[in-house]
N, C-alpha and C positions, 0 to 999 in steps of 0.2 A: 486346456482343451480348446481347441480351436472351431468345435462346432456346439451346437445345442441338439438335446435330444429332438426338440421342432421342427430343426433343420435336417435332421436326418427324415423322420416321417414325412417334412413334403416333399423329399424326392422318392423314397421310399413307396409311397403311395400314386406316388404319378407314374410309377413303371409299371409294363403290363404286367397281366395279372397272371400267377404261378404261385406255387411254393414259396414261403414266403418271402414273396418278393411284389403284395399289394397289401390287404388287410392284417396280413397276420404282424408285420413289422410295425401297426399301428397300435397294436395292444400290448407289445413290450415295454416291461417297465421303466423308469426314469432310471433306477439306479443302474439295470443294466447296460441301457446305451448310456449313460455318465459312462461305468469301466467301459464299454469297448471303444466309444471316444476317444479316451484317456489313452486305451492304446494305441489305437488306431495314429492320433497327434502325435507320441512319441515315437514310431516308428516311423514316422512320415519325415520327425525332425531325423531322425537315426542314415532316411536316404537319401538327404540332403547334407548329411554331414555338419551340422550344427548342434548347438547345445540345447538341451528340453527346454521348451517354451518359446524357442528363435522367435516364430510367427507369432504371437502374442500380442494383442492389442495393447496397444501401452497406454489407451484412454479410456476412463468408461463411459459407458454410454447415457444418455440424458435423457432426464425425465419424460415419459411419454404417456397421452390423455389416454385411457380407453386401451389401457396395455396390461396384457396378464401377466400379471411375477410370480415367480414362485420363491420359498423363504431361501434367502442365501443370493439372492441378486444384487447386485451394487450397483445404483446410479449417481447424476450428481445433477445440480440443477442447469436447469437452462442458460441459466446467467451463470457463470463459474461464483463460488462462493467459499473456496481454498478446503471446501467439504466433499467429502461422497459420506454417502448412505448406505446401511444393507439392509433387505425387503428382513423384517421379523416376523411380518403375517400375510399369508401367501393372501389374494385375489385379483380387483380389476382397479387399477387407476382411474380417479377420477376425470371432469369433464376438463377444469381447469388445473394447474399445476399449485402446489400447496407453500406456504412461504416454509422455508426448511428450517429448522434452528442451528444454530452452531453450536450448542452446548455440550459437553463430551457425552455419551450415548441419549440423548434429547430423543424424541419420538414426535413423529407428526401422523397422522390418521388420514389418507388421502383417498376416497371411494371405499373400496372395503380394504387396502393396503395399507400396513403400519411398514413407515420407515423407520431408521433407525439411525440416528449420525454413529460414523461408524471411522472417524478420525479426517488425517487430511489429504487431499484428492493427490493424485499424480504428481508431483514435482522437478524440475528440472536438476539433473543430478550432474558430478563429472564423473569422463571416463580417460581414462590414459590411451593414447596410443601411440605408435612410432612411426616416424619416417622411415621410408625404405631406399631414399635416394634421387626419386623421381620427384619431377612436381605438384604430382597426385596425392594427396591423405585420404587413405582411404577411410571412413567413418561404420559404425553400424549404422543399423538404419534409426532416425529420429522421425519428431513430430514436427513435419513445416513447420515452420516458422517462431520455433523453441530453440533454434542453435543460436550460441551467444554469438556476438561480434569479434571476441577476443577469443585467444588462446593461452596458457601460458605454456611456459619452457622452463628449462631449469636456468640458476644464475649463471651469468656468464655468455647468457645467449638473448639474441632480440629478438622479440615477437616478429613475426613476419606479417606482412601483409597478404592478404589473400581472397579469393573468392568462394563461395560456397556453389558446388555444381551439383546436384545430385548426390551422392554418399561421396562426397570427395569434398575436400578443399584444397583449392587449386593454387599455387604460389603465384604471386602478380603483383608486377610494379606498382600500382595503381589499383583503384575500387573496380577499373573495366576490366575486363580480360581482354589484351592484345590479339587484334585478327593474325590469324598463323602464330599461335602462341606456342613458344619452344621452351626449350631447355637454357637456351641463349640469353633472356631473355633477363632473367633472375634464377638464383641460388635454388638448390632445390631443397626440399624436406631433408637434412643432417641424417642419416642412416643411424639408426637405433635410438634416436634423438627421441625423448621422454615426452607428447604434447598431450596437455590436458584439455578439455574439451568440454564444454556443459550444454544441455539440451534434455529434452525430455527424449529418454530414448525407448526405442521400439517403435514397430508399424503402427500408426494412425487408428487401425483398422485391421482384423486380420485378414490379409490380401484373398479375391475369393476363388483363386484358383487351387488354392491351398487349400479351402473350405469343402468344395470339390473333390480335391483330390483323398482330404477325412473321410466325406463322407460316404465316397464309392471302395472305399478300403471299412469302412463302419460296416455296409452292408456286404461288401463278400466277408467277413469274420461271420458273419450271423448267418448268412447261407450257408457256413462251412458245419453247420450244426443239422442238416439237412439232409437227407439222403438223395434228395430228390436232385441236388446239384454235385454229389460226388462223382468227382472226375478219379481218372485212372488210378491205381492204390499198387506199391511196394510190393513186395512177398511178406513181411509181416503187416499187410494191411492198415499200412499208413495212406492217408491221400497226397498225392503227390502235386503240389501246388505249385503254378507260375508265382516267380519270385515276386512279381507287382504287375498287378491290372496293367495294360501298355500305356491309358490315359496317365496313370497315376506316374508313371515310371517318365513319360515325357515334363509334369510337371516339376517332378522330382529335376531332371535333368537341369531344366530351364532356371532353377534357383544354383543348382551348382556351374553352371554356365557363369554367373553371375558375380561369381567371386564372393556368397555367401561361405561357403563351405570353410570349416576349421582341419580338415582332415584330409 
């Protein structure tokens, strides 16, 4: 799920007020908006053309004073400590942050929030990918400053030198990249060539145009339960729906623009 049911309610709530579309979307239940979420996320991945979860934060988020959890949250401490945590009792974080244990499911009691260690946090994994010919590698997306310095290749072949650019690593003589950097230059990436890769991967953070673009597809599914918003309807009295919101449909675009898309 790329949003929280909180994050739908404050937008939810910040639009005028109609059917629901100010208070009534604020007394829907959690597990509800969880499923439409959950749909809403996969369908989003579905017109982007990636695989469920692409946007997916690949960190979790850190302990915070004076912050409401509810049970099933996972943080990890401020200082990394190769742990995350999952909330076993819902309430309000304390003032200061609690020293966490590392003990296999350990428990710390922080304001009225029981943690819970809950194994070991994010780690830097490999992924394989291939050369396509050009001097570009193209990568998923990682966590700054989590890509390793090396690569490997199969026997028989040298590590290359290179730079890392954005989801690319760039072939290079050298640690600089050459001004007017060509093909000329150096050997490019070997065409179906095997290159192994390690980095914590996935977005940082789930990007917030995509959060955006959840949540305004969140709340037309729940308007669609309305009468008050039904648009024109079939001869067996189906509603006949635009395929994606136009916001939603430009965001979509912008990620397959992008060269995320697998399809």
């Amino acid at each position: 799920m790329y949003v929280t049911p909180a994050e739908v309610r404050a937008v939810a709530t910040a639009m005028p007020v109609g059917a629901k579309s100010a208070s009534t979307p604020a007394m829907i239940p959690d597990d509800t908006l969880v499923d439409l979420i959950e749909r809403a996320s996969r369908f989003f991945d579905l017109c982007c053309g990636v695989e469920p979860g692409y946007f997916e934060a690949a960190l979790y988020p850190v302990w915070e004073s004076g912050h409401v959890y509810v049970v099933g949250d996972i943080v990890t401490p401020t200082t990394p400590n190769a742990h995350q945590y999952r909330v076993t009792t819902a309430g309000t974080s304390g003032a200061t942050e609690p020293t966490f244990p590392t003990g296999s499911g350990a428990t710390v009691t922080n304001g009225t929030v029981t943690f819970t260690e809950n194994g070991a946090d994010v780690v830097a994994t490999t992924r394989t990918v291939y050369g396509d010919g050009s001097n570009y590698l193209r990568l998923p997306p990682y966590v700054p400053g989590t890509l390793s310095s090396s690569v490997t290749v199969p026997t028989g072949y040298t590590s290359p030198e290179f730079v890392a650019q954005g989801n690319f690593l760039v072939r290079a003589s050298s640690g600089v990249l050459p001004l007017g950097f060509t093909s000329t230059f150096v050997d490019p990436w070997t065409p179906g060539l095997a290159i192994t890769v390690t980095a914590k991967w996935g977005y940082e953070s789930t990007p917030e145009d995509v959060k955006l673009a959840v949540i305004e597809l969140v709340i037309n599914l729940y308007r669609e339960t309305d009468p008050a918003f039904l648009k024109l309807v079939n001869l067996e009295g189906q509603l006949l729906r635009e395929n994606l919101p136009p916001r939603v449909s430009e965001i979509a675009k912008r990620y397959r623009y992008k060269g995320v898309a697998f399809v």
